[in-house]
TORTORMAR-87771 format. One line per 2 residues: number of its first residue (from 1); their letters; for each residue x, y, z of N, C-alpha, C. Coordinates in Angstrom, 1 decimal, always signed. Atoms other than C-alpha are relative to their C-alpha. Layout:
// residues N
NUM = A = X Y Z X Y Z X Y Z; ...
//
This chain:
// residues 236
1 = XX = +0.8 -1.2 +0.0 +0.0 +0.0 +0.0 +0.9 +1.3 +0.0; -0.8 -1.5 -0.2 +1.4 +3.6 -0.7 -0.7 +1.1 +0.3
3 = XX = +0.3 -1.0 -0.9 +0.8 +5.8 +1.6 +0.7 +1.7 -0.1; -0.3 -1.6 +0.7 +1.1 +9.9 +1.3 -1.3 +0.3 +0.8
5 = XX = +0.5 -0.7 -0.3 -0.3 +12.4 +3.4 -1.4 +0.5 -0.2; +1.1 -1.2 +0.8 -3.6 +15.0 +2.3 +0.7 +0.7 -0.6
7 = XX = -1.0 -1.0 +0.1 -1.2 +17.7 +2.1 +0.8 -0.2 -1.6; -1.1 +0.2 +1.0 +1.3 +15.7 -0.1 -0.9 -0.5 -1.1
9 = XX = +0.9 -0.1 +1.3 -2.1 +14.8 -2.5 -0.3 +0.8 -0.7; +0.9 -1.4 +0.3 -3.4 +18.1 -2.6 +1.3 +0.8 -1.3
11 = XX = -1.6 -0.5 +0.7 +0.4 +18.8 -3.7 +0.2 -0.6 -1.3; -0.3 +0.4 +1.3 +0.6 +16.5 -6.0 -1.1 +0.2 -1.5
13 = XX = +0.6 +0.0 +0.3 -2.3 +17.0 -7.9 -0.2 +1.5 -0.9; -0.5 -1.4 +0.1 -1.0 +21.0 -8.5 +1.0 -0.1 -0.7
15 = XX = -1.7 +0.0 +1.0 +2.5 +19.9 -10.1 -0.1 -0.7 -1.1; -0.7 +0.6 +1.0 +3.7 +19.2 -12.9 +0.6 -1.1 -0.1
17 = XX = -0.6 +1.3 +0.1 +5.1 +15.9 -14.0 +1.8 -0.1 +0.7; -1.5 -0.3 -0.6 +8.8 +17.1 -12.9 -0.3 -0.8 +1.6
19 = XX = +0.2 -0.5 -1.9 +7.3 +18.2 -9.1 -1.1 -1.4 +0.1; +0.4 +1.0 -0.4 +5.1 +14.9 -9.2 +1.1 -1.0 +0.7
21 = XX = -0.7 +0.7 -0.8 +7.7 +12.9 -9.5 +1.1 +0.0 +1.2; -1.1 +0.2 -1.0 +10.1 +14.1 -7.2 -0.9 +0.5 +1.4
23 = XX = +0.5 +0.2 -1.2 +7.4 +14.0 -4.5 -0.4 -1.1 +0.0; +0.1 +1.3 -0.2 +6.6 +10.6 -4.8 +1.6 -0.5 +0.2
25 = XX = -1.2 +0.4 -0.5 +10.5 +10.0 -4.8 +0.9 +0.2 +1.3; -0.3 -0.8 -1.6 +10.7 +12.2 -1.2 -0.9 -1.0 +0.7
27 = XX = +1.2 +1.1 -0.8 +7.8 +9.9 +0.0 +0.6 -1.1 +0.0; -0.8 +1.4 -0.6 +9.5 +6.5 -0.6 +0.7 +0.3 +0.4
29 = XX = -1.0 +0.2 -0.5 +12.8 +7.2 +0.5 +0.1 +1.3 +0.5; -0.1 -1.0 -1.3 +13.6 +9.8 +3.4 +1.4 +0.4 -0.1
31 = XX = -1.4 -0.4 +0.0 +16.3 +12.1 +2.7 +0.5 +0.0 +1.4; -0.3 -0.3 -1.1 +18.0 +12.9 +6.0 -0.4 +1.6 +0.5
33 = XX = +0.8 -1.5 -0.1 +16.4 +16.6 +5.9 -1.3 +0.2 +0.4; +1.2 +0.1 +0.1 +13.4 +15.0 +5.8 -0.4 +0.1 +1.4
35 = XX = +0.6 -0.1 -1.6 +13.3 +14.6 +9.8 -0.6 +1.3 +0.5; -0.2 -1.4 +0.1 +14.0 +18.2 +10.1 -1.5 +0.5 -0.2
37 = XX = +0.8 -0.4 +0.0 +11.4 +19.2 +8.2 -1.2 +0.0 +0.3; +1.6 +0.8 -0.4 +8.3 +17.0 +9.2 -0.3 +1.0 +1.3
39 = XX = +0.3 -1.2 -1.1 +9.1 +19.1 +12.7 +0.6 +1.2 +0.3; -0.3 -1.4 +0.4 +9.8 +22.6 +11.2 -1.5 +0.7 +1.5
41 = XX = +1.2 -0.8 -0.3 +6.4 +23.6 +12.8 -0.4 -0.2 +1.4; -0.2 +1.0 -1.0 +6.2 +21.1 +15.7 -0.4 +0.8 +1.7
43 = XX = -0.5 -0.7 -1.4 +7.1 +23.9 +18.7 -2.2 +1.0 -0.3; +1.5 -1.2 +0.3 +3.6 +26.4 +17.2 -0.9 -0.8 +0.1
45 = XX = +1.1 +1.0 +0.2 +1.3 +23.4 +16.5 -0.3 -0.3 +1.6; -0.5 +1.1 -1.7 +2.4 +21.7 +20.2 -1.4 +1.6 +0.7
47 = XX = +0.5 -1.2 -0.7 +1.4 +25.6 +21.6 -1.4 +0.2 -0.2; +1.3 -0.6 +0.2 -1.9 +26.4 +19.6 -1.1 -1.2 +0.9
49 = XX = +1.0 +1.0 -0.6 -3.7 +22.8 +20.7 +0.4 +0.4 +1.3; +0.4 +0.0 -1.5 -2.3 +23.7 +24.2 -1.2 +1.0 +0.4
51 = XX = +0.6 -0.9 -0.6 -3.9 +27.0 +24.0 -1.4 -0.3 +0.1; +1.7 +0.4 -0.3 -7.5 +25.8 +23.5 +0.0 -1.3 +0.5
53 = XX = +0.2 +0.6 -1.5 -7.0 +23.4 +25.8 -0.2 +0.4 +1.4; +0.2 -1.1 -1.3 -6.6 +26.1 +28.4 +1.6 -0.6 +0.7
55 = XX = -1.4 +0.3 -0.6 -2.9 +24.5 +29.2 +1.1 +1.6 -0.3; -0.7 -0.6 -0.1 -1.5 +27.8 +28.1 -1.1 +1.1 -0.4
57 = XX = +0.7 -1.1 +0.2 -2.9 +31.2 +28.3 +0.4 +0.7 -1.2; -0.5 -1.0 +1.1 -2.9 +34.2 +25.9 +1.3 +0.7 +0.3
59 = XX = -1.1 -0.8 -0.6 -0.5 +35.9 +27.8 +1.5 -0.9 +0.0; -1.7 +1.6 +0.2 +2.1 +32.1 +28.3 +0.0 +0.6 -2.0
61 = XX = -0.6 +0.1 +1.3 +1.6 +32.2 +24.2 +0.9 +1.5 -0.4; -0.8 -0.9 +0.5 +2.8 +35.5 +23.7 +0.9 +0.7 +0.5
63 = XX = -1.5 -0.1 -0.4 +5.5 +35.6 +26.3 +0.6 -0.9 -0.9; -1.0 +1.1 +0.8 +6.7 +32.2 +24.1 +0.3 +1.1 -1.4
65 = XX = -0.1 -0.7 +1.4 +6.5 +34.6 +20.9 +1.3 +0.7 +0.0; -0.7 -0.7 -0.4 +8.9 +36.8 +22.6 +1.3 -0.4 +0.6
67 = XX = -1.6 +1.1 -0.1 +11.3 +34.3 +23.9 +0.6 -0.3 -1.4; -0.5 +0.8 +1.5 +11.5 +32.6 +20.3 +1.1 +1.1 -0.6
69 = XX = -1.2 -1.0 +0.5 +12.8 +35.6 +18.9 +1.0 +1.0 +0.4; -1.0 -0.6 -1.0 +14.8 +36.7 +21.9 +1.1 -1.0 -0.7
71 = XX = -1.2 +1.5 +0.6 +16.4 +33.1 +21.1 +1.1 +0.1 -1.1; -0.2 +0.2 +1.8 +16.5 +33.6 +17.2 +1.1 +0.6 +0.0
73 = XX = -0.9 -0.7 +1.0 +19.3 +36.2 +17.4 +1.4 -0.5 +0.5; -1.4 +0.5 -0.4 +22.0 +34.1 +19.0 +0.5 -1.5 -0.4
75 = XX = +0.1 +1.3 +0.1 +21.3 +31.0 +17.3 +0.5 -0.1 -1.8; -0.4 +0.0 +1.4 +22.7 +29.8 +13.9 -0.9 +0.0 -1.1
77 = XX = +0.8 -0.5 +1.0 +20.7 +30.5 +10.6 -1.1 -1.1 -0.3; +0.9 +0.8 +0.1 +18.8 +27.3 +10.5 -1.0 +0.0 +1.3
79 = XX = +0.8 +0.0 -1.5 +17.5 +27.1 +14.3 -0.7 +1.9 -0.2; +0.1 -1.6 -0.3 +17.1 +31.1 +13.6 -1.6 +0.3 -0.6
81 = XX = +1.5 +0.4 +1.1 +14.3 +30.3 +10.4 -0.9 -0.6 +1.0; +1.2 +0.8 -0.5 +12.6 +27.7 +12.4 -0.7 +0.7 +1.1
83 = XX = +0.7 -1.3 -1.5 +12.5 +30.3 +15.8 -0.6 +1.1 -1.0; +0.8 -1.5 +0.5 +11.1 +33.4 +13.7 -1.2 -0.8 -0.9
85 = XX = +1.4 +0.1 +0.7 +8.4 +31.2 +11.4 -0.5 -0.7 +0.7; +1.4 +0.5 -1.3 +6.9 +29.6 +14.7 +0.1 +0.9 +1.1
87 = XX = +1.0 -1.4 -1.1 +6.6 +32.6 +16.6 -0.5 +1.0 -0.9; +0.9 -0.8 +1.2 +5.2 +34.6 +13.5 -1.5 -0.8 +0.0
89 = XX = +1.7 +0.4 +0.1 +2.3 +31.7 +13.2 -0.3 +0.4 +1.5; +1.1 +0.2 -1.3 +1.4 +31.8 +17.0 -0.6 +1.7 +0.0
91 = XX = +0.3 -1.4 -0.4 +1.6 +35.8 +16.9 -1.0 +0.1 -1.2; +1.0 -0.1 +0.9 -0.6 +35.6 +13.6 -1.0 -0.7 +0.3
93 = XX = +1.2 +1.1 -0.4 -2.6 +32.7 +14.9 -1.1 +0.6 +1.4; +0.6 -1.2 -1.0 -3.6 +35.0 +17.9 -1.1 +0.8 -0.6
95 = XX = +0.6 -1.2 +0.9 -4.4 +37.7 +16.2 -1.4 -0.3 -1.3; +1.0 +0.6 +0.7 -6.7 +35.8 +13.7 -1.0 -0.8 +0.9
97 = XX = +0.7 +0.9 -0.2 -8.1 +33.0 +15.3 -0.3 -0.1 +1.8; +0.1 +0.3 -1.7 -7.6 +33.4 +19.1 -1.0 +0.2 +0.7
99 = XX = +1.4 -0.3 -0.6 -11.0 +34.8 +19.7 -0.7 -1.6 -0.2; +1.1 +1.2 +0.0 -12.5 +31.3 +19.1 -0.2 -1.1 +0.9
101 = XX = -0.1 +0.7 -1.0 -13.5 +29.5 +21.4 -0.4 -1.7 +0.1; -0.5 +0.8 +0.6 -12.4 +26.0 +20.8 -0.1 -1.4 +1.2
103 = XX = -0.1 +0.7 -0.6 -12.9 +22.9 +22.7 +0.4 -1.5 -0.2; -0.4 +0.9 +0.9 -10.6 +20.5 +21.5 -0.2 -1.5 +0.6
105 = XX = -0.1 +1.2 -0.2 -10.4 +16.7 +21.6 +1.6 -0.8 -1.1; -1.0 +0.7 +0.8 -7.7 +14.3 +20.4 -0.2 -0.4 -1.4
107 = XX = +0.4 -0.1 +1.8 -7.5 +14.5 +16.4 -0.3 -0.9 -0.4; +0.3 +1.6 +0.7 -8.7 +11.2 +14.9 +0.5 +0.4 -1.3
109 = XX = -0.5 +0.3 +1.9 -7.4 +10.1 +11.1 -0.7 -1.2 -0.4; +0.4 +0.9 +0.8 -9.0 +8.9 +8.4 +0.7 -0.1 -0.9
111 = XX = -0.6 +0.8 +1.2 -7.8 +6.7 +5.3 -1.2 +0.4 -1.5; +0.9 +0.1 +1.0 -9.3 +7.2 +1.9 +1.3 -0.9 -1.2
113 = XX = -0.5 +1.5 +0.6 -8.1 +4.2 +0.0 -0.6 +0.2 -1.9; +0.6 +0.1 +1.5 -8.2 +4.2 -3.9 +1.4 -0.5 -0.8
115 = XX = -1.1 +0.9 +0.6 -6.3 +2.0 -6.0 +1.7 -0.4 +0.7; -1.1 +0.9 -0.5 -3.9 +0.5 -3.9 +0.8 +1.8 +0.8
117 = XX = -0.1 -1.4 -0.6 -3.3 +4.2 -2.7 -0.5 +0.6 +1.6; +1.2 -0.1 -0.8 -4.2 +5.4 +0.8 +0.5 +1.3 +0.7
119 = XX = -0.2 -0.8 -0.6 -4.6 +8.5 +1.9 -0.2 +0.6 +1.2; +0.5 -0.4 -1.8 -4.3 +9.7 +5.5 +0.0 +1.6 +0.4
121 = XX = +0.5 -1.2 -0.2 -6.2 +12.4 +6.8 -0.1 +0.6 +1.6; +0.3 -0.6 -1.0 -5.3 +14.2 +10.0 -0.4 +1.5 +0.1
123 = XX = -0.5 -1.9 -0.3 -6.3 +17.8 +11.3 +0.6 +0.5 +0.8; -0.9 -0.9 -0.4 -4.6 +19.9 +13.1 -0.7 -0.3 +1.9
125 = XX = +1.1 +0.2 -1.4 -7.5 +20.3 +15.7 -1.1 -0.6 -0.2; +1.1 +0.3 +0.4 -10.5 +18.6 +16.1 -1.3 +0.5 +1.6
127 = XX = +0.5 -0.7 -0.7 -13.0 +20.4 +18.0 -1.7 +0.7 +0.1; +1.5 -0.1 -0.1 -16.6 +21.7 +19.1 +0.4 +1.7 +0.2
129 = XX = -0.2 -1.3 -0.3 -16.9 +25.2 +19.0 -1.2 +0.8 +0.0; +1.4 -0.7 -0.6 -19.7 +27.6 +20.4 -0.8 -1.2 +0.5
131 = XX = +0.8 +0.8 -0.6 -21.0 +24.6 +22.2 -0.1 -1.2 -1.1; +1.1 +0.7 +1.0 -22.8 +23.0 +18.9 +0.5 -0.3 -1.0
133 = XX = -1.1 +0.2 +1.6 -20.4 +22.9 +15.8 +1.4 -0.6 +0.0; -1.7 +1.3 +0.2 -18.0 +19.9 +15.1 +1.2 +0.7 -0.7
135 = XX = -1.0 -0.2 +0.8 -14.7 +21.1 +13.5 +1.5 -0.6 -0.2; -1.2 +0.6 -0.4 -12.2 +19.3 +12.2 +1.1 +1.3 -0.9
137 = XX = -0.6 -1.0 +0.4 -9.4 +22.3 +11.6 +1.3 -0.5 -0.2; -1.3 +0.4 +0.5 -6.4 +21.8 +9.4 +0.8 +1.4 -0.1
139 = XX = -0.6 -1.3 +0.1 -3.9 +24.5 +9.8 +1.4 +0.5 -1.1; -1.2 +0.0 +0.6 -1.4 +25.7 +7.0 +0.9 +1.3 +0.3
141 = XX = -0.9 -0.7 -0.8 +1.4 +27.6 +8.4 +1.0 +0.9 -0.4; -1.0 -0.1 +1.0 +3.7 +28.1 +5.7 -0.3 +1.5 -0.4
143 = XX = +0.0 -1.7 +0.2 +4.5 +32.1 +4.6 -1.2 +0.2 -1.0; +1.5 -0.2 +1.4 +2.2 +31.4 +1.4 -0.3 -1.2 -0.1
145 = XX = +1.0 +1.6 +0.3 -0.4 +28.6 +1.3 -0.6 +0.5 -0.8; +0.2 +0.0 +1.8 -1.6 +27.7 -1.8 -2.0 +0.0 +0.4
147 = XX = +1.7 +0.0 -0.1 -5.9 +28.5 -1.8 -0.4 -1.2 -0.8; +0.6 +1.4 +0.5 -6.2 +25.7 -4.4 +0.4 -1.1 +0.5
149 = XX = -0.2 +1.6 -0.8 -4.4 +23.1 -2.2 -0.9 +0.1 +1.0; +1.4 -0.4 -1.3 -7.0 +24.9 +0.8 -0.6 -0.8 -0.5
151 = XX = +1.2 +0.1 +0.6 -9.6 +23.6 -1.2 -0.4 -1.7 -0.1; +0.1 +1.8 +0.0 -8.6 +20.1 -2.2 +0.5 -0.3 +1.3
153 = XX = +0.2 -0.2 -1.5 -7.5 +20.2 +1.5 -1.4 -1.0 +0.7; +1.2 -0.5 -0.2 -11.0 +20.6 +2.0 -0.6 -1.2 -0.4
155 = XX = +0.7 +1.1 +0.7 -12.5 +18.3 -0.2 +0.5 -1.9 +0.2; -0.2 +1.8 -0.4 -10.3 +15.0 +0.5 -0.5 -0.4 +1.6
157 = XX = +0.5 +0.2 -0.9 -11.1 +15.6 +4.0 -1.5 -0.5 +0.4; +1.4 +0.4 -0.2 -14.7 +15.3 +4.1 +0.1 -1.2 -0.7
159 = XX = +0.3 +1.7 -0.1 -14.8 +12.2 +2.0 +0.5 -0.4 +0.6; -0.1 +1.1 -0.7 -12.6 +10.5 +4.0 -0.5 +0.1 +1.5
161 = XX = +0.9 -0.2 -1.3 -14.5 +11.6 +7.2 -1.4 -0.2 -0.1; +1.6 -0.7 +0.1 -18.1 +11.7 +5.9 -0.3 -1.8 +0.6
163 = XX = +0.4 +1.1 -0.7 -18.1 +7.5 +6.2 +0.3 -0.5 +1.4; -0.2 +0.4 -1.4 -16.7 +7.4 +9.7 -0.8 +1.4 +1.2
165 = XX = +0.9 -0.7 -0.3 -18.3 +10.8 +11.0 -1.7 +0.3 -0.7; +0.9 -0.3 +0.7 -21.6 +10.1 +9.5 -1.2 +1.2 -0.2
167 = XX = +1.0 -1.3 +0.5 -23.7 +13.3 +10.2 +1.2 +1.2 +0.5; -0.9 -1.4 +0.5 -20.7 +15.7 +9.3 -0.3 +1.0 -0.8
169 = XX = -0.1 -1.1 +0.7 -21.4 +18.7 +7.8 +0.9 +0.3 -0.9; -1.5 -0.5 +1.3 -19.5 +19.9 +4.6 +0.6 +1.3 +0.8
171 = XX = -0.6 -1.2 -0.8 -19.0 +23.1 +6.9 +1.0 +0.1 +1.3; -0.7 +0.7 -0.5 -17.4 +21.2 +9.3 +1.3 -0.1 -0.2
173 = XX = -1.8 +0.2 +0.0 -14.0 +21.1 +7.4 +0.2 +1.3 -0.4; -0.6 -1.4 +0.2 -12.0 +24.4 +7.9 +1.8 -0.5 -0.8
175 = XX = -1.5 +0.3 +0.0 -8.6 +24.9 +6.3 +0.3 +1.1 +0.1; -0.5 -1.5 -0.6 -6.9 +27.9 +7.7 +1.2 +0.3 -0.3
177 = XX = -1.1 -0.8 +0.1 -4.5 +30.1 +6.5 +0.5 +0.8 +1.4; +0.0 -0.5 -1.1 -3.2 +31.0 +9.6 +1.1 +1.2 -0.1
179 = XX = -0.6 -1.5 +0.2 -0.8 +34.0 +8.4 -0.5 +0.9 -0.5; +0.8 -1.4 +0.2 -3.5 +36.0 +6.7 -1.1 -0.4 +0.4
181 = XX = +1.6 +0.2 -0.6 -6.7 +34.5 +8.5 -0.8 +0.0 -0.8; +1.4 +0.2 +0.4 -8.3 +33.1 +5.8 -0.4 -1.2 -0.4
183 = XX = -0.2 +1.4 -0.5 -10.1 +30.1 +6.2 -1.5 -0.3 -1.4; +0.8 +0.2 +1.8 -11.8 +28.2 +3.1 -0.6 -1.4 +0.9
185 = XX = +0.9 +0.8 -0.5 -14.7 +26.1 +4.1 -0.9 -0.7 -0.8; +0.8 +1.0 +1.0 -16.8 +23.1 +2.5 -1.5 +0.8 -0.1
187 = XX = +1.9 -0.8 -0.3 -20.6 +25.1 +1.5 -0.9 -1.6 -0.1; +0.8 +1.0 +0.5 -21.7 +21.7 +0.2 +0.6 -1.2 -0.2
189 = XX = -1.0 +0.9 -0.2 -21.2 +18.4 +0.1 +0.1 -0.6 -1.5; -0.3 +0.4 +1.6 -20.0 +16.9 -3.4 +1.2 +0.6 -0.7
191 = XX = -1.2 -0.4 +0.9 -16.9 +17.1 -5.3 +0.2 -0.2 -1.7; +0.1 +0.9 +1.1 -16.0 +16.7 -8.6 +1.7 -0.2 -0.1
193 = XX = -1.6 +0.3 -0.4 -12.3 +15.8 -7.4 +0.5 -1.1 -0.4; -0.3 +1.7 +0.3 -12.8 +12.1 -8.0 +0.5 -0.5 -0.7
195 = XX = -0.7 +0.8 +1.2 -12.0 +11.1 -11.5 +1.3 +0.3 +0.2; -0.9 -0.8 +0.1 -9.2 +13.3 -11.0 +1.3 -0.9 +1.0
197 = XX = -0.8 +0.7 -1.0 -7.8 +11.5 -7.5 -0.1 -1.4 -0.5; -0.2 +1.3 +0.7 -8.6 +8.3 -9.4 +1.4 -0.6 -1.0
199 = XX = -1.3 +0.2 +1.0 -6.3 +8.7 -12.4 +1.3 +0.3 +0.6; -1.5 -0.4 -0.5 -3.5 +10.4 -10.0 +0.8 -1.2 +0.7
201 = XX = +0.2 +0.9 -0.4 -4.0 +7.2 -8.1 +0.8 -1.2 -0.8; -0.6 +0.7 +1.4 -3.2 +5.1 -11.2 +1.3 +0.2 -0.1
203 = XX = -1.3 -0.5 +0.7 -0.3 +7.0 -12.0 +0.6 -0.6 +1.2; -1.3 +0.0 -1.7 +1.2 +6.4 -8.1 +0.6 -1.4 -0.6
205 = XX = -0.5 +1.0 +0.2 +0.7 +2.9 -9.0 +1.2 -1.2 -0.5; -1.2 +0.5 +1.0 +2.7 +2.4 -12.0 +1.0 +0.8 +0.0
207 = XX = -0.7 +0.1 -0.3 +4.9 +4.3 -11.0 +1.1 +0.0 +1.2; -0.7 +0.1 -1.8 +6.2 +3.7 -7.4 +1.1 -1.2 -0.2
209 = XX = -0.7 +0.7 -0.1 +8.1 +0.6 -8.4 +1.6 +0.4 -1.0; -1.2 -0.1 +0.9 +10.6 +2.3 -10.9 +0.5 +1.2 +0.3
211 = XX = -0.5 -0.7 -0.2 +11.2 +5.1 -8.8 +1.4 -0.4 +1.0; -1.8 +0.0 -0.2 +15.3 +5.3 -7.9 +0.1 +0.8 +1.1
213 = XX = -0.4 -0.7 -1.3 +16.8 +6.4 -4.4 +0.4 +1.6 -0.3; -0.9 -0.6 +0.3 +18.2 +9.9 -4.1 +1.4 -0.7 +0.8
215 = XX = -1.3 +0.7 -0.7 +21.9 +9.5 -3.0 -0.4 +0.8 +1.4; +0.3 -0.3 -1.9 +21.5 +9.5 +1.3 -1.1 -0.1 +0.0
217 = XX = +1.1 +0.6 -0.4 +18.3 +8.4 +1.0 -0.2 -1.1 +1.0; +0.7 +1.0 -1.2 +16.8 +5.8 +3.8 -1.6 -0.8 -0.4
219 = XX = +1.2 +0.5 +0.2 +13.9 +3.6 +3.5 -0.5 +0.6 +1.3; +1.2 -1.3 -1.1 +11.0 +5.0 +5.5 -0.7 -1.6 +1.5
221 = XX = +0.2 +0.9 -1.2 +10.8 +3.1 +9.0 -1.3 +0.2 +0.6; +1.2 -0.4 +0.1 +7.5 +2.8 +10.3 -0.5 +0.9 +1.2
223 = XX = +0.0 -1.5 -1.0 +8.0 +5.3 +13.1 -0.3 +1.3 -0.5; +0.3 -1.3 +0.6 +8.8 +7.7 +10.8 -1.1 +0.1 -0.9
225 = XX = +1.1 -0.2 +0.7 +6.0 +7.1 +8.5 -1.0 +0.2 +0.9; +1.0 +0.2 -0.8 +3.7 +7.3 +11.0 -0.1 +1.8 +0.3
227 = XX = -0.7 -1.4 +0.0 +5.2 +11.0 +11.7 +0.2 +0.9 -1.0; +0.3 -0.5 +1.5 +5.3 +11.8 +8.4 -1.4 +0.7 -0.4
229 = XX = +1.5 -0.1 +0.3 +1.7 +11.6 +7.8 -0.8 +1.1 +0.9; +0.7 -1.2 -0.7 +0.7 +14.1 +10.2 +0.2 +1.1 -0.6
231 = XX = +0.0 -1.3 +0.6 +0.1 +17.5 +8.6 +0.9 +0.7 +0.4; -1.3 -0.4 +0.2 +3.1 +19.2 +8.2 +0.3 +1.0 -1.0
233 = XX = -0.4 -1.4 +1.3 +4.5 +22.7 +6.4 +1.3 +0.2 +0.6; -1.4 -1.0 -0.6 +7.9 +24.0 +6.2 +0.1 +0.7 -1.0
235 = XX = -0.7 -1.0 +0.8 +9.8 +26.5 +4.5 +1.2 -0.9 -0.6; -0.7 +0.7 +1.5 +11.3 +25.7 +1.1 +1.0 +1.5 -0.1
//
């Protein structure tokens, strides 16, 4: 079974034959960067689920904002990137979204399975909010998120949630730009995504066995695939 992200569908389904294949070639084999990046975001994500949990106040998040880039200026140019774009999302994430009041739970994942293909769907947060409204909230983090990956985002989520949360709402799946606060939401339910994830599906198939290591590649252990699959943005 070959396994790949939302994220890394929504991605692939936007590129070109080049950027296809060298995301299916980052997927089988795990450069050594790859660790790195999976937990580029890791320290902001960890913060935002604490804060609507009530584990950390508004005030803890935006002393941490203030630390990070106390940190950032004594630290070498890679630790420096990662401290200034996760205290940028929490201080943008604030400022957008902090008024909501958010009652989270442990994120469940779904599978959407198609030709030997299987895509795994976590959110970010998953949560009840104003008492009465399920949400499962995917968060993209990254300086510029793409609105048409939002969207397919959007749309693989609900199918693969609609058969396990059966009275889900298409309004239910948010995807949030969380650097300019804008959040692209299902109005309806139905896609016309399908043929589309079908044929891409296909293509994984025939070709996953004739793709070639990079040099320092690693086969993908199943810790790290596991780690992988969680929603994930970094800086390119």
């Amino acid at each position: 079974m070959i396994k790949l992200s939302v994220r890394e569908m929504a991605q692939y389904l936007l590129s070109d034959d080049a950027a296809r294949l060298q995301l299916l070639r980052e997927r089988k084999f795990v450069a050594p960067e790859a660790i790195a990046r999976a937990r580029f975001y890791s320290e902001s994500r960890t913060s935002i689920a604490a804060y609507h949990r009530g584990a950390l106040s508004r005030d803890a998040v935006e002393a941490k904002v203030v630390a990070m880039r106390t940190e950032a200026r004594f630290c070498n140019p890679h630790l420096r990137i990662e401290l200034l774009n996760n205290a940028d999302v929490l201080e943008r994430y604030l400022y957008h979204q902090g008024h909501r009041t958010l009652h989270v739970a442990p994120a469940p994942a779904a599978e959407l399975v198609r030709s030997g293909v299987e895509i795994r769907v976590r959110p970010s947060l998953f949560a009840i909010e104003d008492d009465d409204c399920r949400r499962l909230i995917f968060l993209e983090l990254r300086d510029k998120a793409n609105p048409s990956a939002m969207r397919i985002i959007a749309e693989l989520a609900y199918e693969a949630f609609r058969p396990v949360l059966w009275s889900l709402p298409p309004q239910a799946i948010q995807v949030v730009d969380v650097r300019r606060g804008i959040v692209t939401e299902l109005q309806q339910a139905g896609s016309s995504i399908g043929p589309e994830l079908a044929m891409a599906c296909h293509e994984f198939t025939a070709l996953w066995p004739e793709l070639a290591p990079p040099r320092g590649a690693q086969p993908l252990s199943r810790a790290m695939e596991r780690q992988m699959s969680i929603a994930w943005d970094f800086e390119t």
